[in-house]
C-alpha positions as CSV (number, residue, x, y, z in Angstrom):
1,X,168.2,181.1,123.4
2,X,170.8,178.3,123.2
3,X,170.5,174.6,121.9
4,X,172.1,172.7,125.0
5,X,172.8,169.0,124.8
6,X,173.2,166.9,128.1
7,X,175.0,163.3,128.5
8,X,173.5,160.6,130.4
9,X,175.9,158.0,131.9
10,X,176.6,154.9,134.4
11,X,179.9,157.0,135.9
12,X,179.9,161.0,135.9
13,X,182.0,161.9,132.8
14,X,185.5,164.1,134.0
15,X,184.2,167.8,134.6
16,X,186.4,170.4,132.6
17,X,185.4,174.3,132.1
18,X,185.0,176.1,129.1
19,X,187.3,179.2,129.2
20,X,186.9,182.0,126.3
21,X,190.7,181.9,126.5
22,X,190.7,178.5,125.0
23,X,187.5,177.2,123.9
24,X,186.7,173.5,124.2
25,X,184.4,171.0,124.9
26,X,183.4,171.5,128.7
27,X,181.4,169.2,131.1
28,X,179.6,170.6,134.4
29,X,177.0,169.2,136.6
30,X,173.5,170.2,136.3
31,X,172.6,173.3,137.9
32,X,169.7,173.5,140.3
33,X,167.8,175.4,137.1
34,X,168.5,172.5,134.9
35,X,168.2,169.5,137.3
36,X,164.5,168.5,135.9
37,X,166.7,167.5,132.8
38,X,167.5,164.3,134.9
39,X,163.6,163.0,134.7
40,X,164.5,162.2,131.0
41,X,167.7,159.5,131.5
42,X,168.1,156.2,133.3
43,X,171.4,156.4,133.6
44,X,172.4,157.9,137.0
45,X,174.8,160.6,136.2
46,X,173.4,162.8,134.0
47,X,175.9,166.5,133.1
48,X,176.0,169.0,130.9
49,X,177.6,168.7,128.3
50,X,179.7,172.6,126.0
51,X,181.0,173.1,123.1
52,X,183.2,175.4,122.0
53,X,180.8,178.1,122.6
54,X,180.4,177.2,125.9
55,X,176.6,176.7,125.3
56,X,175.8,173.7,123.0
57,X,175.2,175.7,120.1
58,X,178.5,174.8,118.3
59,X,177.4,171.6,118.0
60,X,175.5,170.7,115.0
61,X,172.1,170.5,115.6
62,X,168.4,170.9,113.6
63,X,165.8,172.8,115.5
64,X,162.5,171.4,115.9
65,X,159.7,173.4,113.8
66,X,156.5,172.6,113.0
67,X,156.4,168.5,114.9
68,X,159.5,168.3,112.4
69,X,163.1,169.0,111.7
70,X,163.5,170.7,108.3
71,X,166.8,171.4,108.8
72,X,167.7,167.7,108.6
73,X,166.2,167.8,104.9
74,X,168.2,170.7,103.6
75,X,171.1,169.5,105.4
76,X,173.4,168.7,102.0
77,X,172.2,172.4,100.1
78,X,173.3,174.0,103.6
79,X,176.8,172.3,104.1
80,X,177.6,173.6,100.7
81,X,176.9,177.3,101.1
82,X,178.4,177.5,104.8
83,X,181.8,179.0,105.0
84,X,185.1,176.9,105.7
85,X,185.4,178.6,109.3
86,X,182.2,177.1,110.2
87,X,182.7,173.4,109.0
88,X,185.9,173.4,110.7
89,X,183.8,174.2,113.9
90,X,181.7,171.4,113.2
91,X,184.1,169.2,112.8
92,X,186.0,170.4,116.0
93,X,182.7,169.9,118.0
94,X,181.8,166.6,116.8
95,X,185.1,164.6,117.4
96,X,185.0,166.9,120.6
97,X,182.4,165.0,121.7
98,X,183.3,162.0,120.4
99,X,186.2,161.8,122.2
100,X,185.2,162.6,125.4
101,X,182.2,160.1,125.4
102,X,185.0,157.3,123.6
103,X,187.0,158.1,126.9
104,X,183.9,157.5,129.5
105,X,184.5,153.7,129.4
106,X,180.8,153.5,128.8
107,X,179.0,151.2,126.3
108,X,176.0,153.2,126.3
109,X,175.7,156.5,126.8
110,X,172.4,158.8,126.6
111,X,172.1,162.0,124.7
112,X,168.9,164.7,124.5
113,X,169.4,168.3,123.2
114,X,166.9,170.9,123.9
115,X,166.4,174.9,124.2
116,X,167.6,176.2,127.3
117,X,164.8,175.9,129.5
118,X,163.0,173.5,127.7
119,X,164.3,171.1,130.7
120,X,160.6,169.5,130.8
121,X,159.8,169.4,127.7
122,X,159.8,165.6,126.6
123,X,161.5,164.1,123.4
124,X,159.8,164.2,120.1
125,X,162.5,161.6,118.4
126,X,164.2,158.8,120.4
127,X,167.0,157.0,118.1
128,X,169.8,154.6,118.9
129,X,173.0,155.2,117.0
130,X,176.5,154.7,117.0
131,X,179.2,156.7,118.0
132,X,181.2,157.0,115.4
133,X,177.7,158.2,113.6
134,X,178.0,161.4,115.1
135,X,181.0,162.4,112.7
136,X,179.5,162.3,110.2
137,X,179.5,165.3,108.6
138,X,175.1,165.0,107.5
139,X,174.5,164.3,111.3
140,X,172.7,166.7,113.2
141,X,171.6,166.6,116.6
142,X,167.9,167.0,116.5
143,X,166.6,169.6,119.1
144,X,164.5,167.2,121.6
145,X,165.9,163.8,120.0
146,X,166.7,161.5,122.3
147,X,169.5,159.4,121.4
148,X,171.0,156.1,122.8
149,X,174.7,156.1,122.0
150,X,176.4,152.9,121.6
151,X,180.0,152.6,121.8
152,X,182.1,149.9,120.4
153,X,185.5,148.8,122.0
């Protein structure tokens, strides 16, 4: 299974594919399969949103255990024992996706993670941040948090 994170916005965000050739970020409409993800924004455009994977799992993310995210607590131990290949990934990913919600024009952009599959399953963490909080390098995307981006001019 894959942690996949979908972007919830005024305007669709520009839709780009993920090639193994050249991995990046990609953005695709929702798929009759995940469509049910839409029940979960107000924004009208929701899309799906890659990393360099091509599912979501390059981005950083804790996965829900328990009602919690233990992840999240062991966060600072884990960053030191993971390799340098992997926190360049990280880092990739995150201003990745910085860039391309910076670039929506949006002030407000809506952001919920979840197994693929889990489109139904409703959020157990709803949190407003900014966007420039999501490079930071303790941030992790918690699997079913809900998040209400703001972004500053």
């Amino acid at each position: 299974m894959c942690f996949v994170l979908y972007a919830g916005t005024r305007s669709p965000l520009p839709r780009k594919t993920w090639t193994k050739d050249a991995p990046d970020l990609s953005v695709k409409d929702l798929t009759d399969r995940d469509g049910p993800i839409k029940a979960h924004f107000r924004n009208p455009e929701v899309q799906y949103i890659g990393s360099t994977s091509g599912c979501g799992c390059d981005f950083p993310h804790a996965t829900f255990q328990n009602g919690e995210w233990p992840e999240i607590s062991y966060r600072a131990y884990r960053v030191e024992l993971e390799d340098p290949e992997s926190l360049a990934s990280d880092r990739r990913n995150r201003k990745a996706l910085v860039d391309c919600l910076r670039k929506s024009n949006e002030r407000l952009v809506e952001l919920y993670g979840i197994w693929d599959g889990d489109f139904t399953e409703v959020p157990q963490a709803r949190e407003s941040i900014i966007l420039e909080d999501l490079l930071d390098s303790d941030f992790l995307l918690k699997e079913r948090g809900f998040y209400k981006v703001v972004i500053s001019e």
